[in-house]
N, C-alpha and C positions, 0 to 999 in steps of 0.2 A: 325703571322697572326692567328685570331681567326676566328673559324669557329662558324659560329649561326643558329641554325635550329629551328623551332619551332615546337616542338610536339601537342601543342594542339590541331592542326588544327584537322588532322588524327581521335583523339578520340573522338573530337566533331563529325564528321563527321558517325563514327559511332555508338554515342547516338543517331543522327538525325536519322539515317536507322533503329536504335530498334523503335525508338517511332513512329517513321512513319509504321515500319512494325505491330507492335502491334496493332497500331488504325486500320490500313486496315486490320487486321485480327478481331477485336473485332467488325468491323462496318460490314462486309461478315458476320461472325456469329452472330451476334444482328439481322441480317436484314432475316438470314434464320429461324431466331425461335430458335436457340440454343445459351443457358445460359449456362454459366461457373460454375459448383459450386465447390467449394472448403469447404474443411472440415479437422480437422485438428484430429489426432489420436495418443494416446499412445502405442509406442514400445515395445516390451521387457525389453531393459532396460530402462523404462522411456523417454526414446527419443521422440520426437515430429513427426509424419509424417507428412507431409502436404499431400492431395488428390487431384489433379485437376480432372473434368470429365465433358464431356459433357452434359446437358440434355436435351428435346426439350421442356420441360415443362416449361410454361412461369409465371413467380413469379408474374408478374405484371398486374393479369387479371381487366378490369375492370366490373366494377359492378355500375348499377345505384342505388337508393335509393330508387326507385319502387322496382328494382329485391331486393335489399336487405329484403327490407319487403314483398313482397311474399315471397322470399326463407322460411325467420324465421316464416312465417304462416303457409308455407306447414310442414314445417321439425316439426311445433308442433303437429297439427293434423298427422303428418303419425307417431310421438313419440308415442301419445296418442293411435293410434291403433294400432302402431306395441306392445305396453305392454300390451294392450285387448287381441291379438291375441296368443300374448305371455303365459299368464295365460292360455288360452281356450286349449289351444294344451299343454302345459303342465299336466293339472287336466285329460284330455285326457289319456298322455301317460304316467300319473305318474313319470315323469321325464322329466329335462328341454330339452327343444325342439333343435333339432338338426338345422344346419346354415344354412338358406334359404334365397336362393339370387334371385330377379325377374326374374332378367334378363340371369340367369344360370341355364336353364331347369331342370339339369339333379340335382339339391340340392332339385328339385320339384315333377321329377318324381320317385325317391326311396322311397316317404313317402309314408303310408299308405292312403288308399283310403282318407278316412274320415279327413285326416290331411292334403293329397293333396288337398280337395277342402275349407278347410279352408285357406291355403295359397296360393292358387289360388286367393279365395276372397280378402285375405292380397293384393295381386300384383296387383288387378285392383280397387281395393278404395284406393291406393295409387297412382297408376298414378292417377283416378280422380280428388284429393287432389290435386295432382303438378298441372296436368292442368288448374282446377280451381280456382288457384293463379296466372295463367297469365301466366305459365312458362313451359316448355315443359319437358322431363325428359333427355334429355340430356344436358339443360344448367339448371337443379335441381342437375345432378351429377360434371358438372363442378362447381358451384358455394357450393358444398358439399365439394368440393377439397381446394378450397380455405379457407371453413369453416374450416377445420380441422386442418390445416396450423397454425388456432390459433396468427390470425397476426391481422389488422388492422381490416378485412370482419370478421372476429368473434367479435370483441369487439360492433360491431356495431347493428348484429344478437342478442348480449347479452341482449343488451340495448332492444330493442323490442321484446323480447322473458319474459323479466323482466314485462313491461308492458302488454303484454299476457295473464301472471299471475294470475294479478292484478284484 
């Protein structure tokens, strides 16, 4: 008497429960705003790491072709004055100017008198700039993020930024 069993039932059974359990977990976190990123890294001894990690940072933002070209209007006139501003405070302090952030008071309030209200004036003819391209400065800094990323929303910033130029 032979006996006959079939195993492949059993292992099918548990590829279905991985791939079933992966999607319901990739579509939970797709749907809460967290992306997977993996990154891959050399060991000590040349080994390979791979990285999993969450982030809530979403790679996929969209951008119309309006916002595109305000972004690359404003981000040139605020270039253009951030390198005036730059020179002026420089020749100022006889050395190049220390990291001043708008939106980080305190990079504002340790400068000198006469430096604070030059970058004071920096931080408010640059929001003007943003606003008067249509775009407010919080979706200037999200669509700066994506700028940087150096992916598809840069090549495109390039292209009108090129004609700017011109």
């Amino acid at each position: 008497m032979m006996l006959k069993a079939n195993l492949t039932l059993p292992k099918l059974n548990k590829l279905y429960i991985r791939i079933w359990g992966s999607s319901a977990l990739a579509l939970v976190s797709l749907a809460g705003g967290i992306v997977p990123e993996i990154s891959l890294s050399s060991g000590v001894n040349r080994t390979s790491l791979a990285t999993v990690s969450l982030s809530r940072d979403a790679y996929g933002q969209q951008f119309t072709p309006e916002e595109t070209e305000n972004y690359a209007k404003a981000g040139y006139q605020v270039e253009l004055l951030r390198r005036k501003v730059y020179q002026e405070i420089k020749n100022l302090m006889n050395e190049p100017p220390p990291n001043i952030v708008c939106d980080r008071q305190e990079t504002i309030n340790n400068l000198k008198p006469q430096i604070r209200e030059i970058a004071n004036r920096y931080c408010n003819q640059s929001q003007q700039i943003v606003q008067q391209n249509n775009l407010t400065i919080n979706r200037f800094n999200q669509l700066k993020a994506d700028y940087d990323r150096q992916d598809r929303f840069y090549q495109q910033v390039q292209t009108i930024l090129l004609k700017l130029q011109n």
